[in-house]
C-alpha positions in Angstrom: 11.1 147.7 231.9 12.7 145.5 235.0 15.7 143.1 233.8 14.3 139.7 235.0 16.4 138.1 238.3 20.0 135.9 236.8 19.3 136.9 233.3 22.7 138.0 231.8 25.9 136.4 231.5 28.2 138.7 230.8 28.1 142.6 232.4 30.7 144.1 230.7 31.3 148.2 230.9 33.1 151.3 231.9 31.4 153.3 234.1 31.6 157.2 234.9 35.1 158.0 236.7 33.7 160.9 238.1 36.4 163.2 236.8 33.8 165.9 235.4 33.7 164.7 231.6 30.5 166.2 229.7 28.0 163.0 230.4 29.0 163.4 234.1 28.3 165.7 236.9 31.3 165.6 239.5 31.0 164.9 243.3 33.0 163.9 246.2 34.8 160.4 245.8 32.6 158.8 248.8 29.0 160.2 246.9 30.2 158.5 243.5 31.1 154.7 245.4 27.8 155.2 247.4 25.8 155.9 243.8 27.6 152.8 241.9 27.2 150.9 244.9 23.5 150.6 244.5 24.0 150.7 240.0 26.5 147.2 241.4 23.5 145.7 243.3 20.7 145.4 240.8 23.5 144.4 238.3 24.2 141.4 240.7 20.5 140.6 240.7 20.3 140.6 236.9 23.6 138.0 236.7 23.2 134.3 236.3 24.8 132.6 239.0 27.3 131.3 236.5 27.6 134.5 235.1 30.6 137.6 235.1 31.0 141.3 235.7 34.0 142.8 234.0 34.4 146.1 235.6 36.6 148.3 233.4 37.8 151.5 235.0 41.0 154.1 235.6 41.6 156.5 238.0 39.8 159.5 239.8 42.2 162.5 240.5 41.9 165.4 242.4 44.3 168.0 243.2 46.7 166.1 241.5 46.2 162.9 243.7 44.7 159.7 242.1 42.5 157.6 243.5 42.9 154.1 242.1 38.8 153.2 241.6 39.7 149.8 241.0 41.0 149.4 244.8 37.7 151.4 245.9 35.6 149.3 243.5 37.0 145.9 244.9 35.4 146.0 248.5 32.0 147.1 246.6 31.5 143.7 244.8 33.4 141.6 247.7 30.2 143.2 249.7 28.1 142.0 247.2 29.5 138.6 247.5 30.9 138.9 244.0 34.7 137.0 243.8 37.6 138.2 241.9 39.4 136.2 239.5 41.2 138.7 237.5 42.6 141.9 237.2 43.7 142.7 233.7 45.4 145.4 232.3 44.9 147.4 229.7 47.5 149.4 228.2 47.9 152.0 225.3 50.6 154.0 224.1 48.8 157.5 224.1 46.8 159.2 226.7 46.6 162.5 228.5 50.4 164.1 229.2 51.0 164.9 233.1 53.7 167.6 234.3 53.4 166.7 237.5 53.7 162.8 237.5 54.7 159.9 235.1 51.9 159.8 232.5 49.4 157.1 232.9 49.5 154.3 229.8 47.1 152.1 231.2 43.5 151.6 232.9 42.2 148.0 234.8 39.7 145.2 234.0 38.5 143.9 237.2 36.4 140.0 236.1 34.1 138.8 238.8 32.1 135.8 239.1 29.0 135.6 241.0 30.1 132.1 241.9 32.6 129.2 241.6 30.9 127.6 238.9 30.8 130.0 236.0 31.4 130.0 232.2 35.2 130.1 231.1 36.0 129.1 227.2 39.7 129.1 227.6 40.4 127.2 224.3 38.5 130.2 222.6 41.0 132.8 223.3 44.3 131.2 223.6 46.9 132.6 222.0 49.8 130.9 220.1 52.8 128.9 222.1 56.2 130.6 221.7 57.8 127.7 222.1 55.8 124.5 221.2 57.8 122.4 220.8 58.9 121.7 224.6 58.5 118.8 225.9 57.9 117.1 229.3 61.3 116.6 231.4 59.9 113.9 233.5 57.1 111.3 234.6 55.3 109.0 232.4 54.7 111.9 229.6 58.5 112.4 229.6 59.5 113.6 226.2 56.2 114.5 224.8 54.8 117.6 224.4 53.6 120.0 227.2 52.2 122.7 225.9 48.4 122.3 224.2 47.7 121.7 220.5 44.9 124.8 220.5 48.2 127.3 222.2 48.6 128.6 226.1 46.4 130.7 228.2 46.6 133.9 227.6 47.1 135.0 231.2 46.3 138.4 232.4 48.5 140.8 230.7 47.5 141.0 227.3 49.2 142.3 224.2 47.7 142.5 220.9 50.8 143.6 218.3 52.5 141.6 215.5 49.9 138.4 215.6 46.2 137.7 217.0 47.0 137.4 221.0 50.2 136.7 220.9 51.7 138.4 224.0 50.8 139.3 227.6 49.8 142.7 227.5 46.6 144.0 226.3 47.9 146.7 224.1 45.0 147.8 222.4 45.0 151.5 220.6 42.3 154.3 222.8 40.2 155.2 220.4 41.5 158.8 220.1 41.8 160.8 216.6 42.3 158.6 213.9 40.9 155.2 214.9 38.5 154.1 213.2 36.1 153.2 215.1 36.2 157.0 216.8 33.0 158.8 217.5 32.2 162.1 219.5 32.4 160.2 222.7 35.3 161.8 224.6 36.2 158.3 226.2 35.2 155.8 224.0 35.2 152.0 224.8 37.3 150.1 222.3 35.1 147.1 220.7 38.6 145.2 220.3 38.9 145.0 224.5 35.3 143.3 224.7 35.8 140.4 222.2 38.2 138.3 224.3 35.4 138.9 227.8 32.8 137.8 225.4 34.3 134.7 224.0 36.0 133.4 227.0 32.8 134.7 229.7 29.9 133.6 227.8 28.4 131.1 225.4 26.7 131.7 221.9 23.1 133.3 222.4 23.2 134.4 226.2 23.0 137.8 226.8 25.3 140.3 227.5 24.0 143.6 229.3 26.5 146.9 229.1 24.7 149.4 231.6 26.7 152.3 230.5 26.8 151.4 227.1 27.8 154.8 225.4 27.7 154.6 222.0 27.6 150.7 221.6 30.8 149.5 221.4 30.1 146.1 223.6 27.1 145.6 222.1 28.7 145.2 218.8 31.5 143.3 220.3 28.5 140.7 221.0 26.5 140.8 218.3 29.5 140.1 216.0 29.8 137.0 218.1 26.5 135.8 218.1 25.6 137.1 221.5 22.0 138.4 222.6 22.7 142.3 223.8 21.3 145.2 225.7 22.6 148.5 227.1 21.6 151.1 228.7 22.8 154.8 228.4 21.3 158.5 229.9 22.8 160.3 227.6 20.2 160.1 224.0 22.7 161.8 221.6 25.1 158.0 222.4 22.2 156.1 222.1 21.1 157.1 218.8 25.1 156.9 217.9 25.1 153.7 219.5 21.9 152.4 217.4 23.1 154.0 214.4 26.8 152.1 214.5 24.7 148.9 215.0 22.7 149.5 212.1 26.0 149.9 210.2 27.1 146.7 211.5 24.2 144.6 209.7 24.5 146.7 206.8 28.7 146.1 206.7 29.5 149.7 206.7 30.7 150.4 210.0 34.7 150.4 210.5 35.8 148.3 212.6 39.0 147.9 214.2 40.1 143.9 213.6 41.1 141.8 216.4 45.1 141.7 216.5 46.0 144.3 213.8 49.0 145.9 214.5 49.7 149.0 217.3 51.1 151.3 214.4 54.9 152.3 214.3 56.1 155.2 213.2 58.8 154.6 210.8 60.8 157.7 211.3 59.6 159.7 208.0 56.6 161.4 209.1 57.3 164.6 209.9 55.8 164.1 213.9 58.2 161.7 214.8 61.4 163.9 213.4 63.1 165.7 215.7 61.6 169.4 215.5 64.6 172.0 214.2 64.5 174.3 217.6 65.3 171.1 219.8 68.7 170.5 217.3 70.3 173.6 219.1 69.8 171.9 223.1 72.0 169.0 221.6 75.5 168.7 223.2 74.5 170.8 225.5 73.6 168.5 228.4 70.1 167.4 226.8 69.3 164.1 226.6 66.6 164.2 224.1 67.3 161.7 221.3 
């Protein structure tokens, strides 16, 4: 089946990193950019020309160097004639642990458009004003409000923690161990990070195309917002996960993570965020640990 020419609005994945994961067989960093090159160009064919590619990636290392693929990935779509016109970050508090360097906490969300005239809902995912009562200091709207009734853009940092987009990081959990939304997919796309694209990138009943769709996570971001969806996946054991998860969607049995829910806080109790007993000793002694 051949995706018809400027058919989807919204592309909206995370692709391979080429970092040898099971789904992925690992080459040299020039033979993986030359492979999603060509993957980039039939996605551009597919995209309406008011339509956006949000590219969400992290970094390839080798030999304890890392290779930034959102740098590498930038050139590919300016070849493509795509235009950037964010690049968002994602952050979490957990990840892998290095020894070697500071531990990364976050991965990149690179949104193109395919042109200058493209869909952007902005009142649909603003978040609230911290301060609305300012007011204008000058000109004819001098001591009226300046901020917007609906809240303020969002910008590109997001944060979601105490109240639905509230701040200017998007600090939204991996899903690792105990979220719910967790599957057997070692790198899991969060459904929570493709809500806002879908909202603010498309419009109700256009379709939304995930060509590494995994096991379905921005296809159910769309359906629950009334998007039309595909995806496409080589592995079968994530497709049959990812059809099985959408099936528990319309049936209202699959766990969800909701938009804005709080990152959890340890409140000191549990026994993993106590001090362990052999670390008491190294205190006074020139350790820092708290």
């Amino acid at each position: 089946m051949t995706v018809p020419d400027e058919a989807v609005a919204l592309i909206v994945t995370s692709p391979p990193y080429n970092i040898g994961k099971e789904y992925e067989t690992r080459t040299s960093i020039g033979e993986y950019l030359r492979t999603q090159s060509s993957v980039i160009r039939e996605l551009v064919r597919v995209l309406r020309s008011d339509g956006s590619i949000c590219w969400q990636v992290g970094n390839y290392v080798q030999n304890s160097e890392v290779f930034p693929l959102d740098t590498f990935y930038y050139q590919i779509f300016k070849d493509h004639g795509l235009k950037l016109r964010n690049r968002i970050i994602w952050h979490f508090e957990h990840g892998l642990h290095a020894s070697k360097r500071f531990s990364g906490r976050y991965e990149t969300l690179l949104w193109f458009t395919k042109s200058d005239k493209y869909v952007f809902n902005l009142d649909s995912v603003r978040v609230p004003a911290k301060y609305p009562g300012k007011t204008n200091f000058k000109g004819p709207n001098r001591g009226k409000p300046s901020g917007n009734p609906l809240g303020k853009n969002p910008s590109d940092l997001w944060r979601f923690l105490e109240s639905e987009w509230d701040n200017e990081v998007w600090n939204i959990p991996n899903v690792k161990a105990n979220h719910p939304e967790k599957t057997k997919h070692p790198c899991q796309f969060p459904i929570e990070l493709v809500e806002r694209c879908v909202l603010a990138l498309t419009n109700p009943q256009t379709w939304v195309l995930d060509p590494y769709c995994g096991v379905g996570s921005s296809l159910i971001a769309a359906i629950r917002h009334d998007r039309k969806t595909a995806g496409v996946d080589k592995e079968p054991e994530y497709t049959a996960l990812a059809a099985d998860r959408i099936h528990r969607l319309f049936e209202g049995s699959l766990r969800i993570r909701p938009i804005g829910k709080p990152v959890y806080q340890p409140t000191g109790r549990e026994k993993v965020s106590q001090i362990p007993l052999e670390w008491m000793s190294a205190k006074g002694k020139g350790d820092r640990t708290p």
